[in-house]
PAMARKE-857701 format. One record per atom (N, C-alpha, C): residue in three letters; atom name; x, y, z. Coordinates in Angstrom, 1 decimal. Example, Ala and Ser with C-alpha at 12.3 -4.5 7.8 and 13.67 -1.06 7.14 Angstrom:
# PAMARKE-857701
NODE residuo atomo     xx     yy     zz
NODE     ALA     N   13.2   -5.7    7.8
NODE     ALA    CA   12.3   -4.5    7.8
NODE     ALA     C   13.2   -3.3    7.8
NODE     SER     N   12.8   -2.2    7.1
NODE     SER    CA   13.7   -1.1    7.1
NODE     SER     C   12.9    0.0    7.9
# end
This chain:
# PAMARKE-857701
NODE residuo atomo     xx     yy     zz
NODE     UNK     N   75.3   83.2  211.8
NODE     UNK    CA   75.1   81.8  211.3
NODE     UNK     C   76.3   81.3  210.6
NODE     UNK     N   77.5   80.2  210.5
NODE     UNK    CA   77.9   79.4  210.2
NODE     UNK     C   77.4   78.9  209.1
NODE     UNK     N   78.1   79.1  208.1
NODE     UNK    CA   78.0   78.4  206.6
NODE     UNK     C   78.6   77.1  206.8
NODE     UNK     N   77.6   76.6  205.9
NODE     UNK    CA   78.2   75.0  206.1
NODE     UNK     C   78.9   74.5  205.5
NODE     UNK     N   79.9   73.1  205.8
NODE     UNK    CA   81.2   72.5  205.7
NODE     UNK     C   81.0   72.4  204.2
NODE     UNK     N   82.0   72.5  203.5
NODE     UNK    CA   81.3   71.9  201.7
NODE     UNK     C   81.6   70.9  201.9
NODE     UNK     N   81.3   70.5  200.6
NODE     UNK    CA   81.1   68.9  200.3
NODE     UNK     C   82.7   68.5  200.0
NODE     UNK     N   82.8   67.7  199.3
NODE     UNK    CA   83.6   67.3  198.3
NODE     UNK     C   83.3   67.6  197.0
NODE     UNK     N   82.2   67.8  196.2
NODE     UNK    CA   82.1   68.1  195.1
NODE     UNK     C   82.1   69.3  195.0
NODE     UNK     N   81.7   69.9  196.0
NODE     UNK    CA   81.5   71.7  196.1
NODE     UNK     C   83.1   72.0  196.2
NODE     UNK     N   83.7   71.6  196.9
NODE     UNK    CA   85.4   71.7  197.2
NODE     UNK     C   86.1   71.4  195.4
NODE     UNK     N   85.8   70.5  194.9
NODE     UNK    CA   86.2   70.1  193.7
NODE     UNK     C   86.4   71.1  192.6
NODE     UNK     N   84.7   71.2  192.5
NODE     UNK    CA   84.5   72.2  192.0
NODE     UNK     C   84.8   73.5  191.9
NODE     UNK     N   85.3   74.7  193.2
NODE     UNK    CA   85.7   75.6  193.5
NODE     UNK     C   86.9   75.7  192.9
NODE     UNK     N   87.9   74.6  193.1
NODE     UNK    CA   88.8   74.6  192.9
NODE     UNK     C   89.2   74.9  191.6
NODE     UNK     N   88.8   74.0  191.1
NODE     UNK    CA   88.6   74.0  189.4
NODE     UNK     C   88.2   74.9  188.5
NODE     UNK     N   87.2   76.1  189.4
NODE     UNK    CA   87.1   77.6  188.8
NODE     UNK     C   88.5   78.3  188.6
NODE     UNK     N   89.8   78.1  189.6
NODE     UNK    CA   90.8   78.7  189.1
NODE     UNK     C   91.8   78.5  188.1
NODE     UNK     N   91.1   77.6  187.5
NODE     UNK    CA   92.0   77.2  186.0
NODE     UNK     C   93.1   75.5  186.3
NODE     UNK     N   93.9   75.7  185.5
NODE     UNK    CA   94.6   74.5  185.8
NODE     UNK     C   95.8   74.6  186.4
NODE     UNK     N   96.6   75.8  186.1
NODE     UNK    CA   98.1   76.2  186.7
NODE     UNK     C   97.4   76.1  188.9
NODE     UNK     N   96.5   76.8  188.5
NODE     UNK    CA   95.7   77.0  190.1
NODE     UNK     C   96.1   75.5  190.5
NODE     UNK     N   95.1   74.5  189.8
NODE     UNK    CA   95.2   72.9  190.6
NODE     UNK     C   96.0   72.4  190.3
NODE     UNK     N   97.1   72.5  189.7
NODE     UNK    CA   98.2   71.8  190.2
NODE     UNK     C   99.1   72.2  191.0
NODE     UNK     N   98.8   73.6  191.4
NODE     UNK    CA   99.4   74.1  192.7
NODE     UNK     C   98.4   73.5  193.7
NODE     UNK     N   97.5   73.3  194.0
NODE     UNK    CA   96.4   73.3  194.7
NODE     UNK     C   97.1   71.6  195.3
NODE     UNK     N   97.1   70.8  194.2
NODE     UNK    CA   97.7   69.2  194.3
NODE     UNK     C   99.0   68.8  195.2
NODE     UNK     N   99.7   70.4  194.4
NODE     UNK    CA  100.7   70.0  195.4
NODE     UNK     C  101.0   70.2  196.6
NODE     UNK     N  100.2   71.6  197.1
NODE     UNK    CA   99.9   72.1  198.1
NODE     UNK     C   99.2   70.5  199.2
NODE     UNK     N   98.5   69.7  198.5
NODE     UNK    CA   97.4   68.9  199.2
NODE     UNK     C   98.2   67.8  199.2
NODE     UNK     N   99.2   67.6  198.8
NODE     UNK    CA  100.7   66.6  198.8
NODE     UNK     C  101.2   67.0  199.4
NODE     UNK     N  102.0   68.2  199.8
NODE     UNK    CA  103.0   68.5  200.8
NODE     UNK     C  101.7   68.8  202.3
NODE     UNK     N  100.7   68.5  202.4
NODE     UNK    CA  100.1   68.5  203.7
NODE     UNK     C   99.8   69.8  204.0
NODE     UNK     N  100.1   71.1  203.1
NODE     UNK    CA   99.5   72.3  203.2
NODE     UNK     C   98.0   72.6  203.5
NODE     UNK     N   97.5   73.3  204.3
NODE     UNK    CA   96.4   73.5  204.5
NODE     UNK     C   95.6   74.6  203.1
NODE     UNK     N   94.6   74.0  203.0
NODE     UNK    CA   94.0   75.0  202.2
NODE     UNK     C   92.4   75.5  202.7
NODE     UNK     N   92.7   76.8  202.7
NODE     UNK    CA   91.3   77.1  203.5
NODE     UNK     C   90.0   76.9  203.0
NODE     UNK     N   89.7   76.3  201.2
NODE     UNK    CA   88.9   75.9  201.1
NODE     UNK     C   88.3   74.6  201.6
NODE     UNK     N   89.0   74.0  202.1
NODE     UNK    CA   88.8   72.3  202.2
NODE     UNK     C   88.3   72.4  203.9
NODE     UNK     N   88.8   73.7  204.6
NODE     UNK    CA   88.8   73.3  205.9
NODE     UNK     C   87.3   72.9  206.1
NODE     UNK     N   86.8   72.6  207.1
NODE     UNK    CA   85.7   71.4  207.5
NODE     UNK     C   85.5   69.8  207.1
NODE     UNK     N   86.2   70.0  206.2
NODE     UNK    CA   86.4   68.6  205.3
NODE     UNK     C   87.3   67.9  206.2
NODE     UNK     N   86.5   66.6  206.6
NODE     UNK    CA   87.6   65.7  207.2
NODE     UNK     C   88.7   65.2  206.6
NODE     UNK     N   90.1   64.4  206.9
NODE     UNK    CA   91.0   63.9  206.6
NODE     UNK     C   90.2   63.2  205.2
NODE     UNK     N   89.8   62.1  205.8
NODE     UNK    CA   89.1   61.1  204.3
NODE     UNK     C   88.6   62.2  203.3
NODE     UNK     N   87.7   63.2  203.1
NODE     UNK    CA   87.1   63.7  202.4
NODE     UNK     C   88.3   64.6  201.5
NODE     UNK     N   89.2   65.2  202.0
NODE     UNK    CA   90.2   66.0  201.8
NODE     UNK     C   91.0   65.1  200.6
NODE     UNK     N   91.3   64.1  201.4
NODE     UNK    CA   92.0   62.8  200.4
NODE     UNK     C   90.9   62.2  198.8
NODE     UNK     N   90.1   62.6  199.0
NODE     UNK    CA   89.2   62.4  198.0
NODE     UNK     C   88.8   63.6  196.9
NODE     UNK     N   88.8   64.9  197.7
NODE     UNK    CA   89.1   65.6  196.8
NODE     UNK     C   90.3   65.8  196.2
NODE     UNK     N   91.7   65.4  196.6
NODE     UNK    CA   92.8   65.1  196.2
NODE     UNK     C   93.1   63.8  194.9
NODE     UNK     N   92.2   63.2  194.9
NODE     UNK    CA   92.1   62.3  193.9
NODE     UNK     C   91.2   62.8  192.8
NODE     UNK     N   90.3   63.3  193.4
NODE     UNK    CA   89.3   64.2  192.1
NODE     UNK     C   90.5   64.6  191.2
NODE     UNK     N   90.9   65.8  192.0
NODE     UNK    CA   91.8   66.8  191.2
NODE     UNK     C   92.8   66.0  190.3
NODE     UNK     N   93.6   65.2  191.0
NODE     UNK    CA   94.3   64.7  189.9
NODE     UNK     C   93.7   63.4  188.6
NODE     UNK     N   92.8   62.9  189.0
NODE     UNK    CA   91.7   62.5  187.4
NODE     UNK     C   91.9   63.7  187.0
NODE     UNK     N   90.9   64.1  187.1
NODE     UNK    CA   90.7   65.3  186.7
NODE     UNK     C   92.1   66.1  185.5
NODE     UNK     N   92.6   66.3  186.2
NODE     UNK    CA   93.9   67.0  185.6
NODE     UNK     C   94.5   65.8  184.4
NODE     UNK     N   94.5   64.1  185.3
NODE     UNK    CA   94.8   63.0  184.1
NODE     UNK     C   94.5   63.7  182.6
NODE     UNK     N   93.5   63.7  182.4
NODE     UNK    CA   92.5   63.7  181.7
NODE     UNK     C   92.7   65.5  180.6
NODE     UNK     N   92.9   66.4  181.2
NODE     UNK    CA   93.7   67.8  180.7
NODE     UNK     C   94.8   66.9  180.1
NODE     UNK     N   96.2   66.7  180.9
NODE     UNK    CA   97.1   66.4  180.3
NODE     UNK     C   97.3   65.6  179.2
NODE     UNK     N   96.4   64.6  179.2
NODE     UNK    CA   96.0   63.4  178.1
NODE     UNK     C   95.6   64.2  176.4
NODE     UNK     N   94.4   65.3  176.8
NODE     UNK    CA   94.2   66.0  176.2
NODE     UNK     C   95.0   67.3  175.3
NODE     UNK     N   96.4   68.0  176.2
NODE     UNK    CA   97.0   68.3  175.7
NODE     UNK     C   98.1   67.7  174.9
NODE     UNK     N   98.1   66.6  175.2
NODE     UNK    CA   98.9   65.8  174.5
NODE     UNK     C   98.8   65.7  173.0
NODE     UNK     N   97.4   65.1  173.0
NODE     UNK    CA   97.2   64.5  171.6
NODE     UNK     C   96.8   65.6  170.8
NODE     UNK     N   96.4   67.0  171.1
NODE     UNK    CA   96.1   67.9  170.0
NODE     UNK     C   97.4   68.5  169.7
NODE     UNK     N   98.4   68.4  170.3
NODE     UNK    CA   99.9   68.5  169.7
NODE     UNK     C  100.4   67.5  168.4
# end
């Protein structure tokens, strides 16, 4: 049986278990057009959306490392 395609929030999410050094490799991997084998089943559009998750996402870290300096 075939496990099914994840989502985008499931994709998001997974990603996000590996910390932050992880997604911003992960970002740039999904910038340079690198395949990642979590996302496969994910169509183009969906891919591109978890690609914008991540980097909110990350906005939002960075913002936060900022100001507790």
């Amino acid at each position: 049986m075939l496990s099914p395609a994840p989502t985008v929030d499931d994709a998001v999410e997974r990603l996000c278990l590996d910390g932050c050094k992880a997604v911003r490799r992960y970002i740039q991997q999904m910038e340079n057009n690198s395949p990642l084998d979590l996302l496969t089943g994910l169509s183009p559009t969906e891919k591109q959306r978890v690609l914008q998750e991540l980097r909110d996402i990350m906005e939002v870290y960075e913002r936060c490392e900022l100001s507790e300096e």
